[in-house]
C-alpha positions as CSV (number, residue, x, y, z in Angstrom):
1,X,0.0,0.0,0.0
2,X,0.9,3.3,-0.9
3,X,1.1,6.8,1.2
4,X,-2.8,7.0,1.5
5,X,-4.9,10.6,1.8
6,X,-3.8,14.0,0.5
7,X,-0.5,15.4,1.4
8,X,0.2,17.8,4.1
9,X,3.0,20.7,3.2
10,X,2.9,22.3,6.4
11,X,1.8,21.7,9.7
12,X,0.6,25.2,9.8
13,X,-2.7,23.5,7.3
14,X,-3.8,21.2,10.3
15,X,-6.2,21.8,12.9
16,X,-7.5,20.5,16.3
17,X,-9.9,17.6,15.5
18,X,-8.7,17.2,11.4
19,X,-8.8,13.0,10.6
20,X,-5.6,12.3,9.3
21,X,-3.1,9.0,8.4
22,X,0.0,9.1,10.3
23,X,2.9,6.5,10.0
24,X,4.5,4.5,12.6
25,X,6.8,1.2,13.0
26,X,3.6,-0.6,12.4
27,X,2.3,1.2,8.8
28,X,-0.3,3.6,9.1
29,X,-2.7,4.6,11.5
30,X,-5.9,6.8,11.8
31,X,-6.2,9.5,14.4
32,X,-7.1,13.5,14.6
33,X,-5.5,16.4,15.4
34,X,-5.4,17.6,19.1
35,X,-2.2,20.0,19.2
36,X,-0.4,22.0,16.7
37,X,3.0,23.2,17.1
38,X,5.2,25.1,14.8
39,X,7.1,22.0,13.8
40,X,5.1,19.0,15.3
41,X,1.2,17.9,15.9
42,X,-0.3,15.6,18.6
43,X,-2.5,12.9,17.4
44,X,-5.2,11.0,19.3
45,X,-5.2,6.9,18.2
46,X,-7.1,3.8,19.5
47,X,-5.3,0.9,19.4
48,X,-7.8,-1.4,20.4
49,X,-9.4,-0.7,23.4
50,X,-6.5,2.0,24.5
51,X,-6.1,5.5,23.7
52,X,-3.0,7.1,22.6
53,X,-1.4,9.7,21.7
54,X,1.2,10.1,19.5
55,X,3.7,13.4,18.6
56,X,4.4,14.0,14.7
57,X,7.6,15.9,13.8
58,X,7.7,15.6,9.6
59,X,5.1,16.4,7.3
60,X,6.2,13.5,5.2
61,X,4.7,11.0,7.8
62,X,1.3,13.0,8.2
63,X,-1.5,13.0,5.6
64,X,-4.8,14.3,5.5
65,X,-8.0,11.9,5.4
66,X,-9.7,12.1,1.8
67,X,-13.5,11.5,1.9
């Protein structure tokens, strides 16, 4: 599988509570938006019955959720 969803360029595009795909170890995940920095974003996962979250630091490895 490729990268899936639309690119993001900057993290400056994302919001609090945006669905995106964001890569780990693992492949990808699903999660949304809680936090926005200048040069990361927090992201809220399930991983079964646990919620996570999870700090992004390159756009690369973030994409937006396409309907």
């Amino acid at each position: 599988m490729g990268r899936p969803g639309g690119a993001v360029a900057s993290f400056r595009q994302l919001k609090p509570g945006h669905h995106v795909h964001f890569y780990t170890a693992d492949g990808w995940k699903k999660g949304h938006i809680t936090q926005v920095h200048d040069a990361s974003a927090s992201i809220r996962w399930s991983q079964g019955s646990n919620e996570k979250i999870t700090n992004v630091y390159d756009t690369r490895n973030i994409r937006f959720v396409q309907s």
